[in-house]
N, C-alpha and C positions, 0 to 999 in steps of 0.2 A: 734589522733593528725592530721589538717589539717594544710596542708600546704601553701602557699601562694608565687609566685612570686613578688615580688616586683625587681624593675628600680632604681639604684644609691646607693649610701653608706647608711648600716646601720650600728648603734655603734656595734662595734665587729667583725666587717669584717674582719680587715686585719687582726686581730688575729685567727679568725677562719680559712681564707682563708689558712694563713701559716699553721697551725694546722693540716687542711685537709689534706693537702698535704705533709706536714714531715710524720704524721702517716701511711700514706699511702705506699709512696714513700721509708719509711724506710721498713716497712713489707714484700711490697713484691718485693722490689729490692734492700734491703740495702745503700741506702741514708742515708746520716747523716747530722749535723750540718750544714756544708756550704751549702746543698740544704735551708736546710730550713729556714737559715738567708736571702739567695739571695731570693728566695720568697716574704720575710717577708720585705724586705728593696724594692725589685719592686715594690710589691703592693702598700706600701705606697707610694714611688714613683710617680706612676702614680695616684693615688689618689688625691696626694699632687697638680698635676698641671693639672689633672680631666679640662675638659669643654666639656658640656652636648653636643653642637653642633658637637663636632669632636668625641667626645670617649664615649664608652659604658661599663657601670660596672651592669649587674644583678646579685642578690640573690636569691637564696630561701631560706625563711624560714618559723619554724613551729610556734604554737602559741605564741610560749615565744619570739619568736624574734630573737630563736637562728638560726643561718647561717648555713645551711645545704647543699648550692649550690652556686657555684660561677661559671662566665663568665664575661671576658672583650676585650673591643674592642680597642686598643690602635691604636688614628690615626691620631696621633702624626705624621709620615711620612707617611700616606696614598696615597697622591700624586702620590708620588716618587717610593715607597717599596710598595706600600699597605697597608692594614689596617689589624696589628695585633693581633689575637686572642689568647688570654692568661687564663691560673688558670682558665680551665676550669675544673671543680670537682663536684661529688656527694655522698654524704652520703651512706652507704649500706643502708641506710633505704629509700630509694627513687629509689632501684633497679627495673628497671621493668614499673615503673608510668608512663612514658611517658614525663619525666624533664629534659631529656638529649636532647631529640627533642626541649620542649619549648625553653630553653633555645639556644640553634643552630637556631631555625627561629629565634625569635627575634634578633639576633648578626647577621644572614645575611641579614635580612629586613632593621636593622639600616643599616649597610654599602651601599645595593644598594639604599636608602631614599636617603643616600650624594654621592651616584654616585663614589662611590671608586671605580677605575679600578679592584683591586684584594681582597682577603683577604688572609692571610697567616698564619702558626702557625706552630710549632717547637712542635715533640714529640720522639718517638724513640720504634723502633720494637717490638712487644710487647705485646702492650697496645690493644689486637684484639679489645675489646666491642668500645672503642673510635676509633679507625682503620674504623671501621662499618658505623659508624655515620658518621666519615667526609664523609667519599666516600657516604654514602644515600645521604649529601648535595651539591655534587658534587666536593670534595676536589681531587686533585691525587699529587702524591706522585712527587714532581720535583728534588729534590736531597737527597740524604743519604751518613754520614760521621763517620769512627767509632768513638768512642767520650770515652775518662775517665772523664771527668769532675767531676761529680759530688759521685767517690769513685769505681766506677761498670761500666765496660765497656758494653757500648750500643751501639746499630745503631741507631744513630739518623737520624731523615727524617723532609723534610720540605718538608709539604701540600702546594696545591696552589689552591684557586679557583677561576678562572676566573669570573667577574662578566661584 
């Protein structure tokens, strides 16, 4: 199976995207339903009002087309707040490749292209291998809040990277 990056929506996205991440997200921290509607209802979301010049949505995926990786860049209020980084996820089958790098240069190459002051993104303690990656790309941790939200008490944190 090769895989292939590809830039912008392919059919099946936003299903796979939610998909990704309920199955994920319920396994190894007991998320349920409400995670994986609010996913499922963002993505389209921002899909729905998508424009290439402000906002970034990459996939990977393997021959058949199917969605194996997702990243986006919502910068919708980049100005202001910064530019977004959202559903970023990988397949266990893409462990290791070097997908989780492509896919972070491309999302920070777009942002500094339009001169977004920052970029930003919401996760919560944890999550060490993505932990790794932000800070390789120079993300640091600017606040942390304990959080139930989504069923399972977390520390969530929001990265910040100066651009």
């Amino acid at each position: 199976m090769t895989e292939v990056a590809l830039q912008g929506y392919v059919p099946g996205a936003i299903g796979r995207v939610a998909e990704m991440h309920a199955r994920y997200y319920s396994r190894e921290w007991g998320f349920g339903l409400y995670f994986e509607a609010k996913v499922a209802s963002e993505v389209s979301e921002f899909l729905m009002r998508f424009e290439s010049s402000r906002d970034g949505f990459w996939t990977v995926v393997n021959n058949d087309n199917r969605v194996l990786g997702s990243l986006a860049i919502d910068g919708l209020k980049a100005p202001s707040a910064g530019a977004h980084l959202r559903w970023f996820i990988l397949s266990r089958d893409l462990a290791g490749q070097g997908w989780g790098n492509r896919l972070m240069e491309e999302a920070v190459s777009f942002c500094r292209d339009r001169e977004y002051p920052r970029v930003y993104l919401w996760t919560f303690d944890g999550l060490h291998v993505a932990r790794h990656l932000y800070e390789k790309f120079g993300f640091r941790i600017t606040e942390q809040v304990e959080g139930n939200q989504w069923g399972t008490r977390v520390l969530e944190q929001k990265f910040v990277l100066a651009l």
